[in-house]
N, C-alpha and C positions, 0 to 999 in steps of 0.2 A: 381673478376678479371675484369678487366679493355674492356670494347667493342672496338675493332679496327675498327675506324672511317671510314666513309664512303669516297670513293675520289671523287672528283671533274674531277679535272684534274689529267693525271698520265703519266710522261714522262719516257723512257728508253733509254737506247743507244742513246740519239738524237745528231746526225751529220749535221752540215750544211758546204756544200762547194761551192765556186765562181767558175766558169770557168775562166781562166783567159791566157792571151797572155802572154808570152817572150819576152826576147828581140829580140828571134832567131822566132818570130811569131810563137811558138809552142804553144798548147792549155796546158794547167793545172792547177786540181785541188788543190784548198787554201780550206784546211780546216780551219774551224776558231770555232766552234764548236764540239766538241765530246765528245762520252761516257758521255754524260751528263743528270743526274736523278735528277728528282722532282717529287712531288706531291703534291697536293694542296686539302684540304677539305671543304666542308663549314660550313662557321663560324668561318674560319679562317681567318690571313693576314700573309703573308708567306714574308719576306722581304728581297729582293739578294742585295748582297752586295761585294763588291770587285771592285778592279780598274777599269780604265778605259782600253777596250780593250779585258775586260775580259767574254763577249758575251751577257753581261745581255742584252742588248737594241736588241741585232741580236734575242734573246730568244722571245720576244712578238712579232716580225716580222712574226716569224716561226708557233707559235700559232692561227697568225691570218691569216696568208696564203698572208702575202703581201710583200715576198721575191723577188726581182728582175728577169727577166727572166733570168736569168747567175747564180742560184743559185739551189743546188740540196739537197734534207730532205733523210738523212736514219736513221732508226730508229720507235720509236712506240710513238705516240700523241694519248692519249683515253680520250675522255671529255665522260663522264656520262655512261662509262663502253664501248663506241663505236670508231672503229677508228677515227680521226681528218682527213678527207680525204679534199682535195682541195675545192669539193663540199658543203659540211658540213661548212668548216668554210667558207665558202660566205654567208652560210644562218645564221650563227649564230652572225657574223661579225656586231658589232652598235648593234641589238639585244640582243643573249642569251650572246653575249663576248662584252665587252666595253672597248677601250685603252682610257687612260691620255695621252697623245703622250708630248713628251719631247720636242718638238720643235714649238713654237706658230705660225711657218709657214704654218702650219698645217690648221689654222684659213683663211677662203677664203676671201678674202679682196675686194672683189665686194659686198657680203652678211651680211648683218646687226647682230648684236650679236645673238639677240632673236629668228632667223631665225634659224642661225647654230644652237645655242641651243636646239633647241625644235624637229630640224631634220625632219624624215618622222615621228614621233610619232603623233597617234590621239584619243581623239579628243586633241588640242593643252595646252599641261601642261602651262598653263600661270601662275597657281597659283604654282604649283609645284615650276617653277622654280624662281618664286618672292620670296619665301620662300629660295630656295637654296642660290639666289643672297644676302640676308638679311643677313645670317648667314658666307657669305666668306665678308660682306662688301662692295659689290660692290653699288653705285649709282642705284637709282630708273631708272634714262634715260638711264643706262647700254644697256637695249634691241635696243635701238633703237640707238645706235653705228656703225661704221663700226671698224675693227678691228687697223687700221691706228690711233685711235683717243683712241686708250687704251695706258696704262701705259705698261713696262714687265709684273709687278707683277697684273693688272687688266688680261689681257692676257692668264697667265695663272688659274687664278680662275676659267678665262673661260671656258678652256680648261677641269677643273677637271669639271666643271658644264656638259657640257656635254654628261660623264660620270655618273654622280650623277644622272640625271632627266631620264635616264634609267629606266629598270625595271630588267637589266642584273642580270645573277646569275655570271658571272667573270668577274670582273674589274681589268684591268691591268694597273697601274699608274706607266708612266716609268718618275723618275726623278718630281712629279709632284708640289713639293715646292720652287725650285730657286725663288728668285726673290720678294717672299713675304715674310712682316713681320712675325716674330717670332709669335705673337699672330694669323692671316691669318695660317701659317702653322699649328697648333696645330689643329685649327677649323675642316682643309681642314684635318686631318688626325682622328677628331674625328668621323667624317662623314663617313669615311671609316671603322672605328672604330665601328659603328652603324650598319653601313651594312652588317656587318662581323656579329654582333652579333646578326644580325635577319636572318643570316642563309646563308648570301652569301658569296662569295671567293673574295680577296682581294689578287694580286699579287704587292706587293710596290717594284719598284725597285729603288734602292736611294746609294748616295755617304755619307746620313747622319747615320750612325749607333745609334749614341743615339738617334735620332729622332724616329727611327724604332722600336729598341726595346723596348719605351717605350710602342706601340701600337698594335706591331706584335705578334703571337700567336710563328713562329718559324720565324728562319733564315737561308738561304740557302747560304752559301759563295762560288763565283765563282773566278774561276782563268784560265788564259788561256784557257778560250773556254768550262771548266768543273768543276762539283760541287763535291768539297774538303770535304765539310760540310755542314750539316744540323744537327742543332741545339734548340732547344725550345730558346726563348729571355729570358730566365730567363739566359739561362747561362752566356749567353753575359753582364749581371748586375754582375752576380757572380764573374766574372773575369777569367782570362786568365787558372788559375786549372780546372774550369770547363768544359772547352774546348778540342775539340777533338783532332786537326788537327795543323800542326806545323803552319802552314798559319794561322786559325783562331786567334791562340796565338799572331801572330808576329802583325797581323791589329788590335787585342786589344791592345800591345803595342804601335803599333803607334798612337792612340787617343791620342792627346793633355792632357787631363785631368791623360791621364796612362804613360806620360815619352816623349809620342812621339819620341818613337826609333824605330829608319831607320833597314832597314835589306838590309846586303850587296846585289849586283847585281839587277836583271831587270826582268820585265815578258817576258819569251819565246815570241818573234815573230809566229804568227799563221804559219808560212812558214817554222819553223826551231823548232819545238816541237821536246823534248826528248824524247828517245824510252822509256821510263818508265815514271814514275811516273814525271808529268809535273812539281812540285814545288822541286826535286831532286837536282837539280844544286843551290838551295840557300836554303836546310836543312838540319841544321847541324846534323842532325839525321840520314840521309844517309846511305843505305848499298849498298852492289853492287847488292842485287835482284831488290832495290828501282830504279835501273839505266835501269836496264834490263826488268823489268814486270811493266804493269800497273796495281796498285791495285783495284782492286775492291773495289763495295760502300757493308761497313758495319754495322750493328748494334751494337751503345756501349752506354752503357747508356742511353738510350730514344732519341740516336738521331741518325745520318749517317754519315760516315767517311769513303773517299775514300784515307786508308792508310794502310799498311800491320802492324803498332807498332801502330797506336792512339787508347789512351783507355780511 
């Protein structure tokens, strides 16, 4: 019998909401996240995937406690069996949790690459990260750069470097290949790939699904604000039978290489969610419980499916 793996991270119920004004200056809550489960182990790489809009980037905000003052967390955050309190992730924050940050504005444009890179770490990885810079391709003078004098794609290597010259046990890489060649991305995901498999967590969040599952241990597909599915990436290779969720099915369809077929209508606006099951108003599977109850997340076949029929 099979030992149920240790978790890393382990989310439940997680809700995030903005405060937010009217037009009538009334104050209200925008949920844009809920009811939303994960779990992540080590020696994994866990990779979310689904449109845009659909919370993944708001998800490692939340993990790392760097939500906006107008933003409110209900729910359960446990890194290493303990709540994720406000405190907690300040101290584990660049240390024991490392983000990819999607956005190379991210990179401070006063401070030199080698600078950012190497961070408050001591004594200074110089060799470490000569080694990291080798391996994404970046120029020997790389360090001594200011971030104005990079390419996109130098940029963000940087960005994943970062990350990499840690000593993190979760890396969160949101979106962290745009912009670089095909051979640059493969590197930058074997490396992640490495670290997973000497024992640390890997959270990919990506708009490339064959990318991921070449790499990822499972996948977690989000939608409005919540996760439909999780999945092992084997099934994702296997194709759309082996899938759980009418969603999972319909974004295997849509890959280019599988027909690339559309599915009528839109994803729910975070402000105008359906009292049931959020992907109900475009499945054609549809009951009137499905309208009326939100499903719960369940076990079918070695993976998770928040649907009352996926099997």
């Amino acid at each position: 019998m099979e030992q149920k793996k240790e978790t890393l991270l382990e989310i439940h119920d997680l809700s995030v909401s903005f405060r937010m004004y009217t037009r009538a200056l009334e104050q209200t809550q925008l949920r844009v996240i809920s009811n939303l489960h994960l779990t992540v182990c080590p020696g994994q790489i866990v990779a979310i995937a689904g449109s845009s809009g659909s919370g993944k980037s708001l998800l490692a905000s939340a993990i790392l406690g760097i939500l906006p003052d107008n933003a409110s967390v209900q729910g359960h955050l446990h890194y290493k069996g303990q709540e994720l309190t406000p405190a907690m992730q300040q101290r584990l924050r660049g240390h024991e949790i490392a983000l990819v940050p999607q956005s190379v504005a991210y990179l401070d444009p006063l401070m030199k690459v080698g600078a950012q890179t190497d961070g408050t770490l001591r004594p200074k990885p110089s060799e470490k990260r000569r080694k990291i810079f080798d391996r994404l391709h970046l120029p020997p003078q790389t360090p001594q750069l200011y971030p104005f004098q990079l390419s996109g794609g130098m940029a963000r290597r940087v960005l994943v470097s970062t990350a990499l010259i840690t000593d993190a046990e979760l890396i969160i890489a949101d979106e962290p290949t745009p912009g670089m060649s095909l051979d640059q991305a493969l590197e930058a995901l074997r490396m992640f790939r490495e670290l997973a498999d000497a024992g640390k967590a890997v959270i990919l969040i990506t708009h490339d699904i064959d990318l991921a599952v070449e790499f990822a241990d499972r996948v977690a597909v989000f939608y409005a604000g919540t996760t439909v599915e999780t999945a092992p990436a084997a099934d994702f290779r296997a194709g759309e039978d082996a899938l759980r969720h009418p969603y999972s099915r319909a974004l295997w369809r849509a890959l280019p290489q599988n027909g690339f077929v559309p599915i009528p209508g839109f994803q729910p606006y975070a402000g105008n969610l359906p009292a049931g099951c959020v992907f109900a108003p475009r499945c054609p599977y549809k009951t009137a419980r499905c309208e009326q109850e939100l499903p719960p997340v369940r076990e079918v076949r070695g993976g998770e499916v928040r649907c009352f029929y996926g099997a």
